[in-house]
Backbone bond lengths (Angstrom), bond angles and torsions (degrees), N, CA, C in turn:
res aa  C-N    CA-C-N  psi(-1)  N-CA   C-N-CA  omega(-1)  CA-C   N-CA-C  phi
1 X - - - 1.433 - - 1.535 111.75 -
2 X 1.254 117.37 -12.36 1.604 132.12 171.15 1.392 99.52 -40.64
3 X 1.169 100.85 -87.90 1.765 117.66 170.04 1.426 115.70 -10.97
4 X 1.328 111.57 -61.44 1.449 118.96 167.00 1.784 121.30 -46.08
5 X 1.129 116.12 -59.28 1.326 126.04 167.02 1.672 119.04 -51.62
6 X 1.585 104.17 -2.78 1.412 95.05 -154.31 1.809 83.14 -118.45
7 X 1.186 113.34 -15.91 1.754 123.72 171.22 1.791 99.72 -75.97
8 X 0.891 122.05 -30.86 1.480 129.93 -167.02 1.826 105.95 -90.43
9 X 1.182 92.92 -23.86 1.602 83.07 172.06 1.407 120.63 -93.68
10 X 1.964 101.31 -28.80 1.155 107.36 -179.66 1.679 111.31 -75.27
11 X 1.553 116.45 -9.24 1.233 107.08 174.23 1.976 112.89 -94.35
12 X 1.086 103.89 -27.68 1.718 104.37 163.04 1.646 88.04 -61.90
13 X 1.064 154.65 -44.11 1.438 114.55 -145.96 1.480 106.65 -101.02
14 X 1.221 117.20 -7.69 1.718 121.33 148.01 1.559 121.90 -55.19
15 X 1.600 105.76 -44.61 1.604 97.28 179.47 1.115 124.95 -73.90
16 X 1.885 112.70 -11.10 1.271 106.57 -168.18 2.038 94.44 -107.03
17 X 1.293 121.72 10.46 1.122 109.08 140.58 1.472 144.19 -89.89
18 X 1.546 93.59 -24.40 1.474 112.49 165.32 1.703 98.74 -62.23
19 X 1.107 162.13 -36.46 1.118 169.13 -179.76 1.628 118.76 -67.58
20 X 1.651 103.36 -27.04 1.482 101.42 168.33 1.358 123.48 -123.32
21 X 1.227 107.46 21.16 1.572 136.16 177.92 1.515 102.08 -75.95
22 X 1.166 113.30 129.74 1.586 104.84 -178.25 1.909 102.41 -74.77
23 X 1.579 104.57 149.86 1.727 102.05 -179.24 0.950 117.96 -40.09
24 X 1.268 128.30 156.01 1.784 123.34 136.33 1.604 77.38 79.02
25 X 0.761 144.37 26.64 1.985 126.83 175.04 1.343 111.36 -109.94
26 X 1.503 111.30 130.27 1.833 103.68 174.19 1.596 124.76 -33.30
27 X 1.437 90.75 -43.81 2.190 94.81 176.80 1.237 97.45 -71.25
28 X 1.545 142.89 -51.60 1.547 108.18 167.67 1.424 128.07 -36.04
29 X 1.166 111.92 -41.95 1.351 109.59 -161.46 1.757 105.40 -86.75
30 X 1.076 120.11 -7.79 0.990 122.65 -171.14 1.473 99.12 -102.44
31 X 0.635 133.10 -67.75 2.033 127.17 149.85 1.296 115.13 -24.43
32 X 1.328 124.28 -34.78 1.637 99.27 157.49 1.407 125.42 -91.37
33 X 1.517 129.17 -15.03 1.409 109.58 131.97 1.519 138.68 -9.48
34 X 1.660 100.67 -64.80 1.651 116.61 -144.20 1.762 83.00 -86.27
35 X 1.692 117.31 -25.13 1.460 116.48 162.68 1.252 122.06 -43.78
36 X 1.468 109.74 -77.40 1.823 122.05 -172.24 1.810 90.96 -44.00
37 X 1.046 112.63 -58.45 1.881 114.69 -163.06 1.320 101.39 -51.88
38 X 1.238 131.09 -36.28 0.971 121.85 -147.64 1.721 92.05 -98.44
39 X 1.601 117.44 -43.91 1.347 121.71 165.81 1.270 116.45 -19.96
40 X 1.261 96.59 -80.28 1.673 122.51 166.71 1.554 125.29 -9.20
41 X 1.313 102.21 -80.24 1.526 131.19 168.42 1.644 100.62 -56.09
42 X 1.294 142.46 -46.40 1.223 132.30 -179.27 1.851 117.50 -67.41
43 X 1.625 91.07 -32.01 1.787 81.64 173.83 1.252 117.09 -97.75
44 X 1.480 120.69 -17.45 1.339 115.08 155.97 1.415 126.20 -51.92
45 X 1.444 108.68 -40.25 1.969 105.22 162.11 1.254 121.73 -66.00
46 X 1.366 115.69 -20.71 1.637 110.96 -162.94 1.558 99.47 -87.44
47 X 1.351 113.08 -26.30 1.286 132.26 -161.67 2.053 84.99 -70.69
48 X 1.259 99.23 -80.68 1.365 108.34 -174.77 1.038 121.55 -39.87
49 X 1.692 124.41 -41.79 1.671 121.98 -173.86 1.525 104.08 -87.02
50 X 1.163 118.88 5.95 1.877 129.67 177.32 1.781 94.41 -88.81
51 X 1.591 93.03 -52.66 1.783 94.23 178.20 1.788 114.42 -31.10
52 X 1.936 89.41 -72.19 1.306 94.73 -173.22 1.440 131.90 -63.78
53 X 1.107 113.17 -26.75 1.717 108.11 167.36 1.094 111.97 -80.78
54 X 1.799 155.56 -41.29 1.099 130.43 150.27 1.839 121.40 -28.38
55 X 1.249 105.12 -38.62 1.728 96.13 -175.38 1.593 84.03 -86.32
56 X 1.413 156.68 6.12 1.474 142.02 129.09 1.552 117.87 -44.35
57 X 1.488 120.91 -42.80 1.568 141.83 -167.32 1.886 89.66 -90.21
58 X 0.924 140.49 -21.59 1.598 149.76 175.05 1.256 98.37 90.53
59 X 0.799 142.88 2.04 1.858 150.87 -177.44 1.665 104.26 -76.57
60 X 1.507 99.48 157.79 1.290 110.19 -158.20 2.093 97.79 -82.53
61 X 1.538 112.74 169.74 1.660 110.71 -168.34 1.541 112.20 -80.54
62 X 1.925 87.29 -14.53 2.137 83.21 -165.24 1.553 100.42 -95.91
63 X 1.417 117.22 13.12 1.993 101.83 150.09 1.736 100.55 -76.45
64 X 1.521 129.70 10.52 1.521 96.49 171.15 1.396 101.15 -109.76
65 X 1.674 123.22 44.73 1.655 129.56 148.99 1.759 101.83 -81.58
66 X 1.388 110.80 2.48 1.704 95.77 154.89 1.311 127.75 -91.49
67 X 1.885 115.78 -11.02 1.319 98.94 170.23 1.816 105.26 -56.90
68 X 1.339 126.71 -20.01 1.708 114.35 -165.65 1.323 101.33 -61.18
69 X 1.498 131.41 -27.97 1.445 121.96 -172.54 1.796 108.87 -74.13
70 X 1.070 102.56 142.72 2.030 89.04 170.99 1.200 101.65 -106.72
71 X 1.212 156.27 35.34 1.251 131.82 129.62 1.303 110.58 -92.12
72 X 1.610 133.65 -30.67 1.288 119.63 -178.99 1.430 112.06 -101.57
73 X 1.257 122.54 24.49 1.301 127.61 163.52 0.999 120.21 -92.07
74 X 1.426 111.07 -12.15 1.933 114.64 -167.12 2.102 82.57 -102.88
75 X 1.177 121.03 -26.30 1.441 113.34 -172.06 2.195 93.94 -81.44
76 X 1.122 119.15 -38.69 1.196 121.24 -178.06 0.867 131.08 -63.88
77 X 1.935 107.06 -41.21 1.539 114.40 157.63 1.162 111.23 -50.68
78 X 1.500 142.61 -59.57 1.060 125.15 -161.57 1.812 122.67 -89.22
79 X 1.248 107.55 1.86 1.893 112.84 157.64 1.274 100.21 -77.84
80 X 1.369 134.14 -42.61 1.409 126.76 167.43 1.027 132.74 -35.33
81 X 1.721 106.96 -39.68 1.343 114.94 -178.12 1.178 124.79 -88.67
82 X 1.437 125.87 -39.74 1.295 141.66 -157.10 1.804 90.74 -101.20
83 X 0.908 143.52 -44.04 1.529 137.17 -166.11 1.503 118.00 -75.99
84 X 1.384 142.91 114.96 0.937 130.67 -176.02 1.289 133.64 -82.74
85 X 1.352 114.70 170.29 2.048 89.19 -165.75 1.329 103.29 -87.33
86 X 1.399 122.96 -166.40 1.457 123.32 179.66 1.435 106.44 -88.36
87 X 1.457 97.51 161.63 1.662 117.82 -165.37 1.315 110.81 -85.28
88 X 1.194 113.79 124.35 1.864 131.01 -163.38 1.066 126.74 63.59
89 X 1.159 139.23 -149.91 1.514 137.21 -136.22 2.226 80.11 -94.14
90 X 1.107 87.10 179.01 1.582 103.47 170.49 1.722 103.05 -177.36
91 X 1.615 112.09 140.06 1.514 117.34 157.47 1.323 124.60 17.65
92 X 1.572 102.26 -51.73 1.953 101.37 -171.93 1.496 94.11 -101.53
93 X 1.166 137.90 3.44 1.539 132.47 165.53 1.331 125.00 138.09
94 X 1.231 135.79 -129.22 1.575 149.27 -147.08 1.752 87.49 -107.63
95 X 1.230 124.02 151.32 1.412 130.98 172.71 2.076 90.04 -95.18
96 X 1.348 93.61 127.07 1.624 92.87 -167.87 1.140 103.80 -130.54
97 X 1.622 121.78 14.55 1.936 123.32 176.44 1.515 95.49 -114.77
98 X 1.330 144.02 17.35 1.006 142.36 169.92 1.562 121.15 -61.50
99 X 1.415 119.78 138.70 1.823 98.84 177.97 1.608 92.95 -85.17
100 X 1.476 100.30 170.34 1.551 128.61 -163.18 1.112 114.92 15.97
């Protein structure tokens, strides 16, 4: 979920150049490019690393069409994080966050 946090900063740090970009200026506009892309790429990971720890929880990938909501994505991210998956193998495979 690191990863995730690390799309979220890289997308605050687009808005806050888009923000000191003078208006109407090519580097504005070109900063909101490197925004949407970067948008993009951030919910496509969040989307995916929601996948894989639900198939940790044995649950199916399309409950992570709630990261699309933002209020229950910020509550989902963090059951994601803090809850551990179930103990040994399950349906989607090998339990692989286990220590040693």
């Amino acid at each position: 979920m690191l990863a995730a946090l690390l799309m979220v900063v890289m997308v605050t740090f687009t808005l806050y150049r888009i923000g000191i970009a003078p208006e109407e200026s090519r580097v504005q506009q070109a900063w909101l490019s490197v925004f949407f892309v970067a948008a993009l790429v951030s919910e496509w990971s969040s989307i995916a690393l929601a996948v894989k720890r639900l198939h940790d929880f044995d649950r199916t990938g399309m409950l992570a069409i709630v990261m699309l909501v933002p209020a229950l994505s910020i509550v989902a991210f963090a059951v994601l994080c803090i809850v551990p998956g179930t103990d040994g193998p399950n349906r989607f495979g090998e339990r692989t966050n286990s220590p040693g």
